[in-house]
C-alpha positions, -999 to +999 in steps of 0.1 A: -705+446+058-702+462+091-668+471+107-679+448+136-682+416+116-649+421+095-638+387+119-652+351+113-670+336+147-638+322+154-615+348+153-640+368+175-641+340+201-600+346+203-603+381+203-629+375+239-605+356+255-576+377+246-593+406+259-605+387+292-566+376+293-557+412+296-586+419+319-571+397+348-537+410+341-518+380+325-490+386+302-494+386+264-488+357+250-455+343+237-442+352+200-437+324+174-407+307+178-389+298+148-377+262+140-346+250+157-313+253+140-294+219+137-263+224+154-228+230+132-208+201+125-183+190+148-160+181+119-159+189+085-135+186+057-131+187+024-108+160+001-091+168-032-074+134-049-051+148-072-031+123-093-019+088-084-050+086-057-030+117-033-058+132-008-053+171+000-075+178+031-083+209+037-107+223+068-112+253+094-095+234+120-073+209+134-103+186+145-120+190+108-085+183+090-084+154+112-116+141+104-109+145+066-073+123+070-090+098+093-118+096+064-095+094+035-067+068+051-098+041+058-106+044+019-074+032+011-054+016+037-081+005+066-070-031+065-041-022+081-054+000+110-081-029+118-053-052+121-029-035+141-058-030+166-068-071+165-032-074+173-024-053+204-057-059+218-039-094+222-070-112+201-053-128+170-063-161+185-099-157+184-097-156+152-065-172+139-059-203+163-036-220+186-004-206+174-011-169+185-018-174+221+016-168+229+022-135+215-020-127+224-009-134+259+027-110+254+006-080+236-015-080+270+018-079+291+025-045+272-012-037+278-006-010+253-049-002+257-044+001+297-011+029+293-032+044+266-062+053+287-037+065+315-018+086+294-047+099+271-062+125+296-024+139+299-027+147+261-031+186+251-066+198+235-051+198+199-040+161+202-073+155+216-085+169+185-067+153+159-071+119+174-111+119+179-112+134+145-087+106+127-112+082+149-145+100+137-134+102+100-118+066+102-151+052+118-174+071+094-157+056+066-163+023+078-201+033+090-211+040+057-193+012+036-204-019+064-174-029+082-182-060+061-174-043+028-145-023+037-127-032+000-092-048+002-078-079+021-095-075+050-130-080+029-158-090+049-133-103+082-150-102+115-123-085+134-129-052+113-146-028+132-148+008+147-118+023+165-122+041+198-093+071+206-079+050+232-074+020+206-055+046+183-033+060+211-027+022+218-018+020+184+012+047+185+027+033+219+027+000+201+047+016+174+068+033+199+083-001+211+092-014+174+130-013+183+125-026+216+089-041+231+075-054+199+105-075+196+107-093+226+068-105+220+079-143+213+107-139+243+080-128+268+056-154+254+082-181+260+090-172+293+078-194+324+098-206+357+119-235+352+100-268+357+072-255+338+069-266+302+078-234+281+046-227+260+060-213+230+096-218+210+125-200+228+136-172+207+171-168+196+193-143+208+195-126+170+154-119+168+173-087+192+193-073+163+162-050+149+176-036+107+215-036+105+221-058+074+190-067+065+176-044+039+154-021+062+163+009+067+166+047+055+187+072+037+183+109+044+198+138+028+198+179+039+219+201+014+224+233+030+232+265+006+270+261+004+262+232-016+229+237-032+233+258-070+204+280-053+217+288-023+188+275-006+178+242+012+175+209-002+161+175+012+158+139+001+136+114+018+144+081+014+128+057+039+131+019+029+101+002+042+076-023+043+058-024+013+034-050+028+017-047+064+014-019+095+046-004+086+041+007+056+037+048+045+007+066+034+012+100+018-015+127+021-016+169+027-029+189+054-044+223+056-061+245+080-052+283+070-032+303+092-030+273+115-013+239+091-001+237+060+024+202+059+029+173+032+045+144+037+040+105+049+029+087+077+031+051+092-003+038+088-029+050+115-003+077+127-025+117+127-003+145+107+026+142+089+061+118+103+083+131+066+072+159+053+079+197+048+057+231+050+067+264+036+100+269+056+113+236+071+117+198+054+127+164+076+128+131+069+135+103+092+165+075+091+163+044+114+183+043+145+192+008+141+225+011+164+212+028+191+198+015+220+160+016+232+161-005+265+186-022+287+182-060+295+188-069+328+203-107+345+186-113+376+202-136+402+178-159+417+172-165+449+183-206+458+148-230+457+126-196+447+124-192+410+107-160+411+124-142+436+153-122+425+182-105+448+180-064+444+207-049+465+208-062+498+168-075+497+144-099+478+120-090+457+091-110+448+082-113+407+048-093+399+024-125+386-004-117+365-029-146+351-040-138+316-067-151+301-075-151+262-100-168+240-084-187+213-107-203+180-109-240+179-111-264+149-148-268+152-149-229+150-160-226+189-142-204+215-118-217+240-108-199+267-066-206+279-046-189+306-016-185+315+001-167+342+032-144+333+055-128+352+077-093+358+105-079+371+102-042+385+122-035+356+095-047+331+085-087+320+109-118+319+122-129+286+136-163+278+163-165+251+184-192+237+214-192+257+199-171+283+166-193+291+152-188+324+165-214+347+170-221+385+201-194+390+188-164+366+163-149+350+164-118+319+145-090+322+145-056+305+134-018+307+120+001+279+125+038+271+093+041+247+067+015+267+047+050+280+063+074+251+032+092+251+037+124+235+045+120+193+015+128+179+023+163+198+058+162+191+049+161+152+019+183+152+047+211+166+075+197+141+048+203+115+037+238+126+074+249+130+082+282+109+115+278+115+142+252+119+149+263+153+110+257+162+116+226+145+149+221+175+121+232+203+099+206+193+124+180+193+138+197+233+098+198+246+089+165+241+117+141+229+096+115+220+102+102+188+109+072+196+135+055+172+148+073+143+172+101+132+160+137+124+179+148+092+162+184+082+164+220+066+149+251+063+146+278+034+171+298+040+195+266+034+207+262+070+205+223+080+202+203+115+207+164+123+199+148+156+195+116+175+166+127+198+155+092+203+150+080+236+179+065+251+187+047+284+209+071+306+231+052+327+259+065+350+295+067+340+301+036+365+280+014+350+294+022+314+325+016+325+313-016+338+297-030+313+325-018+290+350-038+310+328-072+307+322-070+272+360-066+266+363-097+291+346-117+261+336-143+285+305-129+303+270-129+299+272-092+286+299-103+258+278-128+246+247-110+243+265-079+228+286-098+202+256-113+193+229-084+194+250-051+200+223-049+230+234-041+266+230-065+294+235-053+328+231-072+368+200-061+381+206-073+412+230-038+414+209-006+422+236+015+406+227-002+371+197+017+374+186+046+349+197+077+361+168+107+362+183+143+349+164+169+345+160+177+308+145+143+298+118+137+282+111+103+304+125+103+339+154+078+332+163+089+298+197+110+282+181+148+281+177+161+250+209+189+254+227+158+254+221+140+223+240+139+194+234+171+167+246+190+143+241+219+125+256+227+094+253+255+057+268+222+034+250+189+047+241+164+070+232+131+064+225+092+074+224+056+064+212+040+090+250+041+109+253+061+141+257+098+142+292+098+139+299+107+105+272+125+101+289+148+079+329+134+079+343+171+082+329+171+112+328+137+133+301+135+165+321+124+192+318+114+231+285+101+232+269+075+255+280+045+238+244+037+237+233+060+213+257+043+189+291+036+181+315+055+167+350+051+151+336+020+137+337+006+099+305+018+082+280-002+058+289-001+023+253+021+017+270+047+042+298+051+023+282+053-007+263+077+006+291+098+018+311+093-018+277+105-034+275+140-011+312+146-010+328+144-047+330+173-069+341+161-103+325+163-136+308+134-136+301+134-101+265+138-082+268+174-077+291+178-108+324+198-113+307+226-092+295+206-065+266+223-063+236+208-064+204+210-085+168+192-079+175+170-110+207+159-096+193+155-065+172+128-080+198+113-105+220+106-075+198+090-048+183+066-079+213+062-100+219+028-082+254+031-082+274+001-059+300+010-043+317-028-039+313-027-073+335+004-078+361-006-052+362-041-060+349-050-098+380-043-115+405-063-095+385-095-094+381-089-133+416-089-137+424-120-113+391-139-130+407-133-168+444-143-151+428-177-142+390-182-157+383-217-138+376-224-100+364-257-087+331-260-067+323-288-044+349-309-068+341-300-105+360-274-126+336-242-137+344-223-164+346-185-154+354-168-193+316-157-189+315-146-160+348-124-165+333-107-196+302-100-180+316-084-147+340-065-172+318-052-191+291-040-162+285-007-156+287-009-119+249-005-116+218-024-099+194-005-131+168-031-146+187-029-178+223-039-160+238-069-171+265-082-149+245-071-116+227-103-105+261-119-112+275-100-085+248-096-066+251-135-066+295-133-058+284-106-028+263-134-016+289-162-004+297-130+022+281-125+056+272-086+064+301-087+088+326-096+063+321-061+048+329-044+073+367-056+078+394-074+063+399-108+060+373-132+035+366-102+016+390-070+017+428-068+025+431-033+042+411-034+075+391-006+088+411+027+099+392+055+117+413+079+106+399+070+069+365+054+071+355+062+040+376+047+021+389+016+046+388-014+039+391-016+004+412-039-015+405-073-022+415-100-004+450-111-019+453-143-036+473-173-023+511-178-038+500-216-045+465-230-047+433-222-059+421-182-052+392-186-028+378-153-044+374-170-076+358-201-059+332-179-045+326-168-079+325-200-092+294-212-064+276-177-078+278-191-116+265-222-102+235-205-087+227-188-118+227-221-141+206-241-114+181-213-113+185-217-153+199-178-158+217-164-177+253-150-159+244-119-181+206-116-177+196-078-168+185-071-135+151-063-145+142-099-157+150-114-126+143-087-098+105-079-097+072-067-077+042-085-079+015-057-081-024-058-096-014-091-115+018-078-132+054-080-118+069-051-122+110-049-135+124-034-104+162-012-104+181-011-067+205-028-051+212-047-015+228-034+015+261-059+013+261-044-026+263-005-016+234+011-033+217+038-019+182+027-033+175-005-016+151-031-022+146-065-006+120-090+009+107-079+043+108-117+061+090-109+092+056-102+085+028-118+106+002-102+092-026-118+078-023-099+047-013-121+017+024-115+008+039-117-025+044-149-038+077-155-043+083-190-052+110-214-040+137-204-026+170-210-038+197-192-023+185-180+009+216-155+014+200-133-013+163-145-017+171-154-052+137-174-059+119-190-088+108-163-093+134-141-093+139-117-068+103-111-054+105-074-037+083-060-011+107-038+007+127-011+004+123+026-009+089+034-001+080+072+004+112+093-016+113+129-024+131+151-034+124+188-020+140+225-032+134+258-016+128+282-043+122+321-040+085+312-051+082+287-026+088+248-024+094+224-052+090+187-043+086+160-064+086+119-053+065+092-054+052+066-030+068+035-043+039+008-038+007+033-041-015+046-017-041+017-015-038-016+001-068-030-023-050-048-052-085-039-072-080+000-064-061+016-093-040+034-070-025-004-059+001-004-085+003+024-106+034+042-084+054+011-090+052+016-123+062+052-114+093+037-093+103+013-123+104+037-149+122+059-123+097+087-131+090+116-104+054+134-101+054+165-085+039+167-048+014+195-054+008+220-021-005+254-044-045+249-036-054+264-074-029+238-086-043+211-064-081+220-078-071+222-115-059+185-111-085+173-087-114+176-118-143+158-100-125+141-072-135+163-043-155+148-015-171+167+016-174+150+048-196+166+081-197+149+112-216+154+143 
């Protein structure tokens, strides 16, 4: 073949247009182009479930990490997240009836979803990224189970759906008003001008009083190295919380190298890590359940005009605001009702038994959290601190956590406590004003204070207004500099009382009244608290040396120790044994049980204690505030110059006549026999959770009874979750039951951390498990963990965290 005809026809036919091509001086064609590349992930993480169900996410950055804990909190605890979304979109009624409208209509005077949009451009670019990627890892989730199949209580209900990030910020302000705008729902749903029928029940003034007393709460422990064996920092965590609805903790581990590394828990839906620690700092969080969060105001009403309101020397005319919401019917059909509400400049009208609104006044109120905005960047820097004074900047730059006590350490064993929390700042006058009514007893600001500890000023009076400093983290709020803290090398700690004893060596004094009390008898869990961090003796928490180790760390804050028991037991032994009988409502009971059984207690709320329920039952014919002073229960009263150890001493008995101590013991042994118990039973076979079918023996004691480890029944829960069933009631004082004592409060997330040379050492559990979906295994199998009173370690070495992953490793990528 010739070279000329090495080329079929057709190639030669190219080749005579290519060459005509060049001929006229046109450019050579273009080259191949190779296929397009799909573009990288937007986020990407991968999840390691060690034991118990715990997700480790790790990725290359904050969005990707993100996107992993979004991914991994829908598997186990999207129920919860859905809800909380139904609710503060104000839409329970579309799908639950009549009786939400009211607090439909009260979420939408919050309008949590319009401060959200406002406030979400404001955030900084790493918030932005860890809320779209919680919302792209939450949503994924739920795009590729159906929202229909999302497993858990929520299974196949309507109102389950994607989340935008405006609905998550939302979300977080609506957590931000727990102490304050998330309890005055049913007050702002009941409020309407006088003539008008009030649409909803009127609230009563108590439904203010937000934990004190009623088994919710925290403790929260920071050793420093004067009293660590070590010589380096130590930390307990010992939130009590829900066990049942929004509030409850979800534990999980974040990493992006050289940029995260934190462990901890979070309230559901929260991004990052609210307790937790990272290589040099640990905090935990205590409720601040004295402190104030808002300032009700009384407005004088202008004569004939019920929503005009005198402001100084002018009028002002009530904002008015028609809302409209659809609300299911009993043929299943939509119904729309409206209903106009009303506000003060000072925020919405409330109406409150005793303070209704009527033809002279009105109630109103001003919140320090309703646009707290900036958590999620306040923890994100608490979380990235490499040092417990970055930890302090965090807390000075944004001073937005909301409602709770900082209690925290670093390695090196130094420790810090603060009350950060946002806090009205009001002028000296008006303190002094307000301090001088309240003393009056007869004024409107007596009554709501003895009744709520809340502060109720005259909004008619422009001086009663919030006073802007510079330093605050809200215009109108105390600045930072000035709230209470202390730094210490032995400890700080809290139990839910204010900040003034938090360490007794050195009391906090001179604050703003509103950020708590002091000088003032504390809870019996405070001073039990206090006895358990302060003794040295052999025998003691911290032993003869009073230095602590890990393992006593954990003995201590789960030895369910009471301390009424160990002021009290022994002297109402002795006066039950002098005289064994009381009479109760008329008949003689025999107490000869009842004194060998408290004589030969322990002193313990264990499930094993016998004598406990007993006096769990005695402690029960007491109101909260008859522990805090003599009188019914204790003969010495309180003295601030020993409030430790005052009041103590039980209440004497009468020269002639029958001991009313003994008669309260008496109506306890008649509780017992009418719930069929025996005065002796242990604490296990009566106090119980209901988990995955089984109910689970449960140690811990009460608040009234002085144990640090608290349980109880959470009682004001409106979610649509299922609660625990608990039976009949049959002594409300205690929520003794038919079924015992039916638990779903309490300790919830506890840890207890070391610093070592090599590192941290934490070990814990998460009382109730990390899934919501009583078919998961991870449902239950922690409160079997919290029964048996056995720790698993909280694993942060990545080899470690492999090894005991096996196969549970999942790898999400997002667009």
């Amino acid at each position: 073949m010739s070279e000329t005809n090495r080329f079929t026809p057709r190639a030669t036919r190219w080749f005579s247009v290519l060459a005509l091509l060049l001929a006229t001086g046109c450019e050579d064609p273009p080259e191949p182009q190779p296929h397009p590349q799909p573009p990288a992930p937007r986020y990407q993480a991968t999840i390691y479930r060690t034991e118990y169900g715990v997700p480790h996410i790790r990725a290359d950055n904050l969005a990707g990490v993100a996107s992993g804990q979004g991914y991994a909190f829908a598997q186990d605890q999207a129920c919860g997240l859905a809800e909380a979304v139904l609710r503060l979109r104000g839409e329970q009624a579309r799908y639950r009836g009549p009786e939400f409208v009211g607090i439909d209509i009260a979420h939408r005077v919050l309008d949590p979803l319009g401060r959200a949009e406002q406030l979400l451009p404001q955030q900084p670019q790493p918030v932005r990224e860890l809320l779209g990627g919680f919302v792209a890892g939450y949503n994924h989730y739920l795009a590729r189970v159906g929202p229909a199949n999302v497993p858990g209580w929520c299974h196949g209900a309507p109102w389950v759906a994607p989340i935008t990030e405006t609905e998550l910020m939302a979300h977080h302000l609506t957590l931000g008003m727990l102490a304050s705008g998330l309890q005055f729902l049913p007050a702002i749903a009941a409020a309407q001008p006088p003539g008008t029928t009030a649409p909803s029940q009127t609230p009563p003034l108590e439904s203010l009083v937000m934990s004190k007393g009623k088994d919710f709460g925290s403790n929260g422990w920071a050793l420093g190295r004067e009293r660590t064996r070590s010589g380096r920092g130590m930390l307990v965590a010992n939130p009590h919380f829900p066990w049942e609805g929004e509030l409850r903790l979800w534990e999980s581990h974040l990493s992006v190298p050289g940029t995260l590394d934190v462990y901890g828990a979070s309230l559901l839906g929260v991004p990052g890590i609210l307790i937790g620690f990272n290589p040099n700092v640990a905090w935990t969080h205590t409720f601040s359940s004295v402190g104030q969060r808002f300032t009700l105001y009384l407005l004088p009403l202008v004569p004939g005009k019920p929503t005009r309101y005198y402001y100084g020397d002018e009028e002002r005319e009530m904002a008015a605001k028609a809302i409209t919401v659809k609300v299911l019917q009993p043929d299943g059909s939509l119904a729309d009702v409206t209903r106009t509400v009303y506000s003060s400049h000072y925020g919405p009208i409330l109406s409150l038994q005793g303070l209704e609104w009527s033809t002279k006044f009105a109630i109103s109120y001003r919140d320090a959290n309703r646009d707290n905005g900036s958590m999620v960047a306040q923890y994100l820097a608490m979380a990235q601190a490499d040092s417990l004074q970055a930890l302090q900047q965090a807390h000075a730059t944004y001073q937005s956590l909301p409602w709770v006590n900082t209690i925290s350490v670093d390695r090196q064993g130094h420790t810090w406590f603060t009350d950060s929390s946002r806090t009205p700042n009001l002028s000296a006058e008006t303190l002094t004003r307000w301090q001088q009514q309240v003393k009056a007893g007869n004024t409107p600001a007596a009554l709501v204070y003895q009744s709520t500890e809340a502060v109720l000023l005259d909004g008619s009076e422009p001086s009663n207004e919030w006073v802007v400093e510079a330093g605050a983290g809200q215009p109108g709020v105390i600045p930072f500099e000035r709230a209470p803290q202390l730094s210490r090398d032995d400890f700080v700690f809290n139990s839910n009382d204010s900040h003034w004893l938090t360490n007794p060596a050195a009391p906090l004094e001179g604050f703003s009244p509103l950020q708590g009390p002091e000088r003032t008898a504390q809870t019996m869990r405070t001073r039990m608290n206090a006895t358990l961090l302060t003794e040295v003796r052999e025998g003691g928490a911290s032993g003869a040396d009073g230095k602590f180790t890990q393992p006593e760390l954990k003995e201590a804050i789960l030895g369910n120790r009471s301390f009424t028991a160990e002021l009290l037991r022994e002297e109402l032994v002795a006066r039950c044994q002098a005289h064994p009988s009381a009479t109760v409502e008329g008949q003689a009971v025999d107490l000869t049980h009842a004194c060998a059984t408290l004589a030969g207690w322990e002193g313990r709320f264990d499930t094993g204690s016998t004598g406990a329920v007993l006096w769990r039952e005695f402690l029960g014919t007491f109101s909260f505030s008859q522990s805090l002073g003599a009188g019914e229960l204790f003969a010495t009263p309180f003295d601030p110059a020993h409030p430790l150890t005052t009041p103590t001493g039980l209440r004497p008995a009468p020269a002639t006549g029958e001991d009313p101590l003994l008669t309260r013991l008496g109506r306890a042994v008649r509780v017992l026999e009418q719930a069929k118990l025996a005065l002796d039973v242990p604490l296990g076979q009566v106090q119980n959770a209901p988990r995955g079918g089984k109910r689970i023996p449960l140690h811990g004691g009460r608040e009234l009874e002085g144990t640090a480890n608290v349980v109880g029944r959470n009682g004001s829960m409106q979610s649509l979750e299922p609660r625990a069933p608990q039976g009949t009631v049959l002594n409300r004082s205690t929520n003794l039951t038919t079924q015992g004592y039916v638990i779903s409060t309490g300790t919830s997330f506890l840890m207890a951390l070391e610093y070592t040379e090599d590192g941290v050492r934490a070990e814990g559990m998460l009382t109730y498990g990390e899934s919501a979906d009583a078919q998961s295994p991870h449902y239950s199998d922690q409160a079997e963990l919290f029964s048996a009173k056995q720790w698993r370690p909280m694993r942060t070495d990545w080899q470690d965290i492999i090894d005991h992953a096996g196969s549970s490793v999942e790898t999400i990528s997002l667009p």
